[in-house]
C-alpha positions as CSV (number, residue, x, y, z in Angstrom):
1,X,-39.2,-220.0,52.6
2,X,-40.7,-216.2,52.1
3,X,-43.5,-215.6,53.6
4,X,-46.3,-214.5,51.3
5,X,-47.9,-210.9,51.9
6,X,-51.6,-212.4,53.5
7,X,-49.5,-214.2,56.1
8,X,-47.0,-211.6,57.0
9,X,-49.9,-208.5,57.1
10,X,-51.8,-211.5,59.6
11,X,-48.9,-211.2,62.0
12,X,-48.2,-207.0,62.1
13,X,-49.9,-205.0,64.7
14,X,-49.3,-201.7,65.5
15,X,-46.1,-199.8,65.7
16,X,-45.7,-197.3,68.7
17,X,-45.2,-193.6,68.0
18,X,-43.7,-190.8,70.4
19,X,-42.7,-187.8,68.5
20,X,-44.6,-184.6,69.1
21,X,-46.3,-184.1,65.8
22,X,-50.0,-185.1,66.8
23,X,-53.1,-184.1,67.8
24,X,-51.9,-179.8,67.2
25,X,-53.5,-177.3,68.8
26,X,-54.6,-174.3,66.7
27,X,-52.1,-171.4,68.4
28,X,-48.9,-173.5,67.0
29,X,-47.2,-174.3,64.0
30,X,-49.8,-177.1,61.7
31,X,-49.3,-180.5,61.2
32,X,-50.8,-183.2,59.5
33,X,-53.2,-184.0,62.1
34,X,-55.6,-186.3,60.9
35,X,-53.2,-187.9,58.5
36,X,-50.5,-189.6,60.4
37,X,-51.3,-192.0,63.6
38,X,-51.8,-190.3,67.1
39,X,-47.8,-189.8,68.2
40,X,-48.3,-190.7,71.7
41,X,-50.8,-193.9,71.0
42,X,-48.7,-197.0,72.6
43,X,-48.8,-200.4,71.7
44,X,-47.6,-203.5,73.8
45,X,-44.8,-203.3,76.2
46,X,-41.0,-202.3,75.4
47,X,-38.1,-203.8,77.3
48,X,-35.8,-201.2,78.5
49,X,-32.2,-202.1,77.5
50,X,-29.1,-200.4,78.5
51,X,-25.6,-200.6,76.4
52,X,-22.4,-200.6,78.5
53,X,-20.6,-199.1,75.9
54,X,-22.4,-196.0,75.0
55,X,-21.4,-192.7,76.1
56,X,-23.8,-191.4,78.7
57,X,-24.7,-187.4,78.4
58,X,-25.6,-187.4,82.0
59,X,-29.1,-186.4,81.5
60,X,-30.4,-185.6,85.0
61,X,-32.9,-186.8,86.9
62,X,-34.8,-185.7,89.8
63,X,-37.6,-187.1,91.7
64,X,-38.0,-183.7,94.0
65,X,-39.2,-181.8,90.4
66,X,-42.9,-180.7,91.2
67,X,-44.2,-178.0,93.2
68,X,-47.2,-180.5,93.4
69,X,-47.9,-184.1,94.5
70,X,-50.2,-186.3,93.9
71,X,-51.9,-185.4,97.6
72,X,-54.9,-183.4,97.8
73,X,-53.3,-181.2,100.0
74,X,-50.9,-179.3,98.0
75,X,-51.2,-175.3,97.9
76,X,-51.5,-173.6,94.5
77,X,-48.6,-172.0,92.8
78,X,-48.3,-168.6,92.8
79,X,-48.7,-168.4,88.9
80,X,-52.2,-170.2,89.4
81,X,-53.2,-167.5,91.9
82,X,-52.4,-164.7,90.5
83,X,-54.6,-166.2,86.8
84,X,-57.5,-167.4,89.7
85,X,-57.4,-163.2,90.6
86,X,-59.1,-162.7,87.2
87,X,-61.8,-164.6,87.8
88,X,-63.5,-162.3,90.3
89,X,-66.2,-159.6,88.6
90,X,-66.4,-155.9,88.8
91,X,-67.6,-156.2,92.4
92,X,-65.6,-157.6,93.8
93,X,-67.9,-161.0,94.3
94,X,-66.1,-164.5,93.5
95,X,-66.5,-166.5,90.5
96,X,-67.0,-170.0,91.0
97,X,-64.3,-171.5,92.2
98,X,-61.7,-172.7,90.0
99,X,-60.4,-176.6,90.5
100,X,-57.7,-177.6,92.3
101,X,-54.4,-177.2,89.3
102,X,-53.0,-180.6,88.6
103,X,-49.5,-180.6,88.6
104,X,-49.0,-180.7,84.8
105,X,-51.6,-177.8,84.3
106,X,-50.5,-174.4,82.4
107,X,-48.4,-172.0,84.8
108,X,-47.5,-174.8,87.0
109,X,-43.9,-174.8,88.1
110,X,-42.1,-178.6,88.1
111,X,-38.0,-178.4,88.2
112,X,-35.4,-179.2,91.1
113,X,-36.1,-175.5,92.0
114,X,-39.4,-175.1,90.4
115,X,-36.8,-173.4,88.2
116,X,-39.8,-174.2,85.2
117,X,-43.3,-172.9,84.2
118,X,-45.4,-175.1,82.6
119,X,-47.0,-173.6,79.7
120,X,-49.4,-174.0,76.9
121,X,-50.0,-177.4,75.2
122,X,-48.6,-177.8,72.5
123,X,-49.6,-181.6,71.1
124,X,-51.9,-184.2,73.2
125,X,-52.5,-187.8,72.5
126,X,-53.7,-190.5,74.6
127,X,-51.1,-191.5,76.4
128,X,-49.3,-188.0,77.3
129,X,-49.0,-184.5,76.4
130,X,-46.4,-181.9,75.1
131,X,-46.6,-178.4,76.5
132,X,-44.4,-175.5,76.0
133,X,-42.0,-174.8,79.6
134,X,-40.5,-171.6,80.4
135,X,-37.7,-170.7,82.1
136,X,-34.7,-168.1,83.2
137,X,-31.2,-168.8,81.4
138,X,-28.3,-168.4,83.8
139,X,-27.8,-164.7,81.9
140,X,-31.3,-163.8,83.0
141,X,-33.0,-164.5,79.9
142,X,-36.3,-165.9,78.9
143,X,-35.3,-169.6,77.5
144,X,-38.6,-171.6,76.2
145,X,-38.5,-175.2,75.7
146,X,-40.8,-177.9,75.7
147,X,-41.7,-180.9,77.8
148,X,-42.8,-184.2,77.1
149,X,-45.6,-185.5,80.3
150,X,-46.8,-189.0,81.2
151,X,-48.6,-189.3,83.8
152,X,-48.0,-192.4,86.3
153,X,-51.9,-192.9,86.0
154,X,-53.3,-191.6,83.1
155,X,-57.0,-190.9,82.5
156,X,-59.6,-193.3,81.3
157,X,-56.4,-196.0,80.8
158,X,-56.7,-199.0,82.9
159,X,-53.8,-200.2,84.9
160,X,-52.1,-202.6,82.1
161,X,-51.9,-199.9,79.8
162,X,-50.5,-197.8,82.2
163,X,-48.0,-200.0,82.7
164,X,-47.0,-200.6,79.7
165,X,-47.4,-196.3,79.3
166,X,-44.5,-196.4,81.7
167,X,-42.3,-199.3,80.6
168,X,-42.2,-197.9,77.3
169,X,-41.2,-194.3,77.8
170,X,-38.6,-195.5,80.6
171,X,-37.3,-197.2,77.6
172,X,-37.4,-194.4,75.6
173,X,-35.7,-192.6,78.1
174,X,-32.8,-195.2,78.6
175,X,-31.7,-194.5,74.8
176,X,-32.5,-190.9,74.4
177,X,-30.6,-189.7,77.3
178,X,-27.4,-190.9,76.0
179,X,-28.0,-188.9,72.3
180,X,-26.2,-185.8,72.2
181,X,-26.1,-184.2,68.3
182,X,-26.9,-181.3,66.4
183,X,-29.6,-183.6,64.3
184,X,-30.9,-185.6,67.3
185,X,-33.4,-183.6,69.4
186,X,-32.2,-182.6,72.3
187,X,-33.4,-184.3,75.7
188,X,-32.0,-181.8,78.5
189,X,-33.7,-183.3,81.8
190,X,-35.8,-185.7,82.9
191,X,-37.7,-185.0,86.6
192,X,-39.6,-188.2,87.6
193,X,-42.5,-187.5,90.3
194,X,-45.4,-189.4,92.0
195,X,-47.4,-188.1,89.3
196,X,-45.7,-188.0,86.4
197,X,-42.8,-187.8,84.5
198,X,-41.6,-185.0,82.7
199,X,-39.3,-185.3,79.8
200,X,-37.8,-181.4,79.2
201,X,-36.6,-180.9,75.4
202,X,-35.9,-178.5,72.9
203,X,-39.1,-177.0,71.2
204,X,-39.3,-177.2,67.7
205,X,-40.0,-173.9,65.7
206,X,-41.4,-175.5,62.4
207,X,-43.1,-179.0,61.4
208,X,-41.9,-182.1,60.0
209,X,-39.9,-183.1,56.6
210,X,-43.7,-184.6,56.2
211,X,-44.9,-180.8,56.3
212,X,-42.4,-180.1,53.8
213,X,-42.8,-182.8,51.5
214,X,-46.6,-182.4,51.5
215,X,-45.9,-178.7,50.8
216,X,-44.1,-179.5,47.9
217,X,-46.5,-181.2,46.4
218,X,-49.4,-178.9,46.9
219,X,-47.4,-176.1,45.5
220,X,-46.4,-178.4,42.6
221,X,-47.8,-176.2,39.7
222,X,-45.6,-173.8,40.8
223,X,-42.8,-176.3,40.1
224,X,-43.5,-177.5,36.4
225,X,-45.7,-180.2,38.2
226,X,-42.8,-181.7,39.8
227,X,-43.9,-182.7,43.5
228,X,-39.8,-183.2,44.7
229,X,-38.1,-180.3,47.0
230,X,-35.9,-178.1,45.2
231,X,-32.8,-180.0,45.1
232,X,-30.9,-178.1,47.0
233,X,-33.1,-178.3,50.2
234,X,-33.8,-181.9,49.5
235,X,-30.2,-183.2,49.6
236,X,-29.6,-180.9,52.4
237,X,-31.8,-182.7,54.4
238,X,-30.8,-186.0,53.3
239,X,-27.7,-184.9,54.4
240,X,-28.4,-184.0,57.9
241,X,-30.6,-187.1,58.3
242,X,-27.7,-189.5,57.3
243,X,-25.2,-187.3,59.7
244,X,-27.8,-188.3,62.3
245,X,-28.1,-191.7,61.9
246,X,-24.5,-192.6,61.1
247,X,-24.0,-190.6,64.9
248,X,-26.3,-193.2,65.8
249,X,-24.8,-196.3,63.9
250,X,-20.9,-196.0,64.5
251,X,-20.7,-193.9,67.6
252,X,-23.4,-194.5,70.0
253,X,-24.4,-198.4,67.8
254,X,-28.1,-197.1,67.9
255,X,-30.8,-198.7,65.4
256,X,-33.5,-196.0,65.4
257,X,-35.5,-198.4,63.7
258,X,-38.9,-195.5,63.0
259,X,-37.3,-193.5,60.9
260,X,-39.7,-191.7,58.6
261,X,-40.5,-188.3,57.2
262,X,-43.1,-187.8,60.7
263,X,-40.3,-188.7,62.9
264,X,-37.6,-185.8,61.4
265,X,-38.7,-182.1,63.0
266,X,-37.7,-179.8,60.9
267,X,-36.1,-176.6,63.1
268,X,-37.1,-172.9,61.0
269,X,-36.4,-170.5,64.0
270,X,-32.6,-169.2,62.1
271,X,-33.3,-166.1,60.4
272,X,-32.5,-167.7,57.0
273,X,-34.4,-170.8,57.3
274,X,-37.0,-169.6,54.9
275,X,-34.4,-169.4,52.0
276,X,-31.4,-172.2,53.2
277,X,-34.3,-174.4,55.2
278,X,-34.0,-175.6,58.7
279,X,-32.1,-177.4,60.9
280,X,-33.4,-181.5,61.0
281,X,-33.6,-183.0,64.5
282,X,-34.5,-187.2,64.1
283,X,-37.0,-187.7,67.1
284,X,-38.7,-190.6,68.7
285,X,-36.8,-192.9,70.3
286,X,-40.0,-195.5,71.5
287,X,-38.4,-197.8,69.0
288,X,-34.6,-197.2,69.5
289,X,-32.5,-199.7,70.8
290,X,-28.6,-200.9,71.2
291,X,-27.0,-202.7,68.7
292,X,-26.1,-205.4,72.0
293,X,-29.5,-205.7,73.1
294,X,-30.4,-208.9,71.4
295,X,-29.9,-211.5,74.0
296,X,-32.6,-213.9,74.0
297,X,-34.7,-212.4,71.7
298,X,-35.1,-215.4,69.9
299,X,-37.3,-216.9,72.6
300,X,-39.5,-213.9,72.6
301,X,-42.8,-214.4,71.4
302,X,-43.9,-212.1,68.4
303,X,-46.7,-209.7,70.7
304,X,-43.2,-208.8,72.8
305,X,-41.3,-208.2,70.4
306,X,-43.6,-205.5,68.5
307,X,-44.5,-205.1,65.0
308,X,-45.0,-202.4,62.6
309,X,-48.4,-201.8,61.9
310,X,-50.6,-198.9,61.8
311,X,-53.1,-198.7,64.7
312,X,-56.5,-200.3,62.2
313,X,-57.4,-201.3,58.8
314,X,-59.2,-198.0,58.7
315,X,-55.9,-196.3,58.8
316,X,-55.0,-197.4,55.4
317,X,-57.6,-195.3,54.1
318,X,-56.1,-192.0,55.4
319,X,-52.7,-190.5,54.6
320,X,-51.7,-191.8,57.4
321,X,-50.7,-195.1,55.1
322,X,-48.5,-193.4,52.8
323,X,-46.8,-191.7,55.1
324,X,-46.2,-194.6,57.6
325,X,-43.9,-197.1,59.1
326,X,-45.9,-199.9,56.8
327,X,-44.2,-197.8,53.6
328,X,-40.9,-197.7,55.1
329,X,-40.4,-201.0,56.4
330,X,-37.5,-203.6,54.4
331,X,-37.8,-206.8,53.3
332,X,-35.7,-208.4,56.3
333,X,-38.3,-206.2,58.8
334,X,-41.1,-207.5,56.9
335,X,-40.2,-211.5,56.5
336,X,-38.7,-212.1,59.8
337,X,-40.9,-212.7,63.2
338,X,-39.1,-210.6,65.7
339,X,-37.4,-207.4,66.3
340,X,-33.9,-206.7,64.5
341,X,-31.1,-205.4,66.1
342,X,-29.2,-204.1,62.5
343,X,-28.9,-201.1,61.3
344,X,-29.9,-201.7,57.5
345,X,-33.6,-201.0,58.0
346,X,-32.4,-197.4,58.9
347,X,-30.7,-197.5,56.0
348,X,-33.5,-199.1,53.8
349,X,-35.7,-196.6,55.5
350,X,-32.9,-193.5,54.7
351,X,-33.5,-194.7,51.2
352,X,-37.2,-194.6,51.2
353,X,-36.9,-190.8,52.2
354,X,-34.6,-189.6,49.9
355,X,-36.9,-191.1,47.0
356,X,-39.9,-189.1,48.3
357,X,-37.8,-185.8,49.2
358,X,-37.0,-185.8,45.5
359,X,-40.1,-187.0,43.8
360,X,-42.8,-185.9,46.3
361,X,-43.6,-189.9,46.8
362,X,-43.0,-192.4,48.5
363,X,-41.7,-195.6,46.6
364,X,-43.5,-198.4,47.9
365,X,-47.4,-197.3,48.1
366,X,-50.6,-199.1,47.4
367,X,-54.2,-198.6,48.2
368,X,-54.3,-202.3,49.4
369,X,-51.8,-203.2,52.1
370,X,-51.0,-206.6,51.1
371,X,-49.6,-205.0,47.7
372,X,-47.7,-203.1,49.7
373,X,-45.8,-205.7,51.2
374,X,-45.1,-207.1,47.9
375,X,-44.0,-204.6,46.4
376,X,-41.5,-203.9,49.6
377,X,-40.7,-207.8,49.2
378,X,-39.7,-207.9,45.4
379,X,-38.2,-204.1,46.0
380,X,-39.9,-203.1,43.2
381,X,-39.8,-199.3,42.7
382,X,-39.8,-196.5,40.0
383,X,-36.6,-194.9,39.1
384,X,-38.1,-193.2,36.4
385,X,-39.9,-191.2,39.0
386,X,-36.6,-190.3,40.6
387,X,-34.8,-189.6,37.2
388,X,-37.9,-187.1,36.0
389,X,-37.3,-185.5,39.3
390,X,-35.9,-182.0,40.0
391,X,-33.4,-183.1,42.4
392,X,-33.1,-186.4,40.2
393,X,-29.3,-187.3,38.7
394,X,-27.3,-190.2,38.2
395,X,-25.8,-189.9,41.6
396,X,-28.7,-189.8,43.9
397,X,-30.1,-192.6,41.8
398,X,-27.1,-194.4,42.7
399,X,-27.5,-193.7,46.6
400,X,-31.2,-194.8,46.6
401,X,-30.5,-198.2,44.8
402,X,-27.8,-198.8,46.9
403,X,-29.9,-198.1,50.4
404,X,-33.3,-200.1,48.6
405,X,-30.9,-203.2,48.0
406,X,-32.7,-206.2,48.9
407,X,-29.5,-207.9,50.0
408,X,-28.4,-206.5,53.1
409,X,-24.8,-207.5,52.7
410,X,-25.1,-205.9,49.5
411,X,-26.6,-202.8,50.8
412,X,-24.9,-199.4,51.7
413,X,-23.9,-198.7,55.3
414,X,-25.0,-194.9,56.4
415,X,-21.2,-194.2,56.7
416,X,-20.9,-195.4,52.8
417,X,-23.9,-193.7,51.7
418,X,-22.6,-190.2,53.2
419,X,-19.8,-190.8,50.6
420,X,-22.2,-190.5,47.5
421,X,-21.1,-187.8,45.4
422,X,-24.6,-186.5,45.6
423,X,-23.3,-184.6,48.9
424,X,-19.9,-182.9,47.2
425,X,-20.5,-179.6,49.0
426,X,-22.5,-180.8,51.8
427,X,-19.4,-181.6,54.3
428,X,-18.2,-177.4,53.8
429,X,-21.8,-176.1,54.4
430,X,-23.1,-178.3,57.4
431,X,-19.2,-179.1,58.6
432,X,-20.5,-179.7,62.1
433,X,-22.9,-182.3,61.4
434,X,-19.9,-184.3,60.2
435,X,-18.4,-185.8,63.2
């Protein structure tokens, strides 16, 4: 029997978040802070799960990777004494004396070599921070990237939550190490100290397809009040998304299983990003797993296996609810009482973002939650929407009807969907994505 909407909404808590799109501080690129749930909040413990058959990108990992420890002792860098030097006055007299740096504090060096810099923050949340890193390519150049820093005991968390802080981002880590594509941002190194661990990444240049889908709505007038991307750009990064996750589903058997508009960073560093768009890396891997990590799941109880939720009721009242992992949840995720290993909720969820990139909406949204949930139940959504669209045709009306099937046996796989003739073209533009 289905459960009805009351009881399934009594049973969802939240859903944990990694990607760096938070809390953003004012000297980098905007995002929608305030309207979509604090990126590095956790919720209940993840179990890490390995898959003998992936292909490992030998991520490294070091444990001698900070010029700091977690003793009292340590000396300060030479970066933080040479910024200390400014703090004297005319005279010659002291300032007060500046605290002892932490070892992830700005123009702290962490690395095998101290071969990094640690630079300014970039996104914070409650369980970690990102920061920009600096470094020396083996040609001598400047190289910046960014880094990704939990600390083994983080502030004002008592020692459960750090715990679970810890099992979920070595869990994290476990998938995201093996992930090597053009659309998957790029994890280059992991160091692992006594005080934290430091993730090193690419840094994004840009926002999030939710930046650009909120832009295209705000600058709808401009559009003949259509709120959808040009079509162009919007089945360009369909495109990319789907190369992604069928990377994910055939050759490394990866089910993301967060995918939404938040967790897509959208690269606009190439010079001709601002006419062609940018380069789409999927992020945030908290919620990844192997297709072959199911065993014994069934015995799991449901506060293990993790649910889907936004972090309150209050939530729903922000934007964070309609662009969240309630909206883009499937049937199956929503009926069943524990964590699916399957790939069709990526695909259901692949669906739900090719609707909105086209219409500027999402296609399961209600003020009340429980609604919601029916409306995700009985997959009851407007193509009209999608056929008034600008980017809206008989083809990509197709592809979202066949990734918002109900059935999943009856739904597309990624690999099928990348077949829809809404991407002729695609394969000769972005030729490396298709592998």
């Amino acid at each position: 029997m289905t459960d009805s909407a009351d009881s399934i909404l009594s049973k969802l808590v939240v859903s944990p978040q990694t990607i760096p799109e938070g809390m953003v501080v004012e000297h980098m690129v905007t995002s929608p802070t305030g309207e979509i749930a604090n990126p590095l909040s956790r919720n209940p413990s993840m179990r890490s799960a390995r898959a003998s058959t992936s292909r490992p990108a030998r991520i490294p990992t070091s444990r001698r990777s900070s010029r700091r420890s977690t003793s009292g002792n340590t000396s300060i860098s030479p970066a933080h004494a040479f910024l200390s030097s400014w703090s004297r006055d005319r005279d010659g007299i002291s300032a007060e004396p500046a605290p002892e740096p932490k070892p992830d504090d700005e123009g702290q060096a962490i690395g095998t070599d101290n071969e990094y810099i640690i630079g300014r923050t970039v996104n914070q949340g409650g369980f970690g921070v990102i920061k920009e890193l600096h470094t020396i390519s083996d040609s001598g150049g400047r190289v910046v990237r960014a880094v990704k820093i939990v600390r083994n005991a983080i502030p004002d968390k008592d020692a459960g939550d750090n715990e679970k802080a810890q099992q979920e981002l070595e869990h994290e880590v476990s998938v995201w190490r093996h992930l090597d594509h053009r659309h998957i941002l790029r994890l280059h190194t992991v160091f692992d100290t006594d005080f934290a661990t430091f993730c090193v990444m690419d840094l994004n240049v840009g926002g999030t397809l939710f930046d650009v889908v909120r832009n295209a709505r705000t600058n709808a007038g401009d559009n003949g009040g259509r709120k959808g991307l040009d079509p162009k750009l919007a089945r360009s990064y369909a495109y990319q998304l789907a190369c992604a996750l069928r990377y994910l589903h055939e050759d490394i058997r990866v089910c993301h299983r967060d995918v939404k508009l938040e967790n897509c960073l959208i690269d606009m560093s190439s010079p001709d990003a601002g006419a062609e768009g940018g380069i789409l890396r999927l992020c945030d891997f908290g919620l990844a797993d192997f297709l072959n990590s199911d065993a014994g799941m069934e015995d799991m109880s449901p506060d293990e296996l993790g649910t889907i939720l936004p972090p309150s009721e209050s939530s729903y009242l922000t934007a964070s609810s309609v662009i969240g992992t309630l909206e883009y949840a499937s049937p199956r995720g929503l009926s069943v009482n524990r964590k699916l290993f399957e790939t069709a909720g990526d695909v259901w969820a692949f669906g739900v973002i090719v609707y909105a990139l086209c219409t500027g909406e999402l296609p399961f949204r209600h003020p009340m939650p429980s609604k919601t949930v029916e409306l995700i139940l009985r997959a009851d959504w407007d193509d009209n929407a999608l056929k008034q669209a600008a980017a809206g045709s008989d083809a990509v009306i197709e592809l979202v009807k066949g990734c918002l099937e109900k059935d999943i046996d009856r739904r597309l796989t990624i690999g099928e969907a990348l077949k829809s003739t809404w991407f002729e073209g695609c394969r000769e533009v972005d030729g490396i994505a298709w592998r």
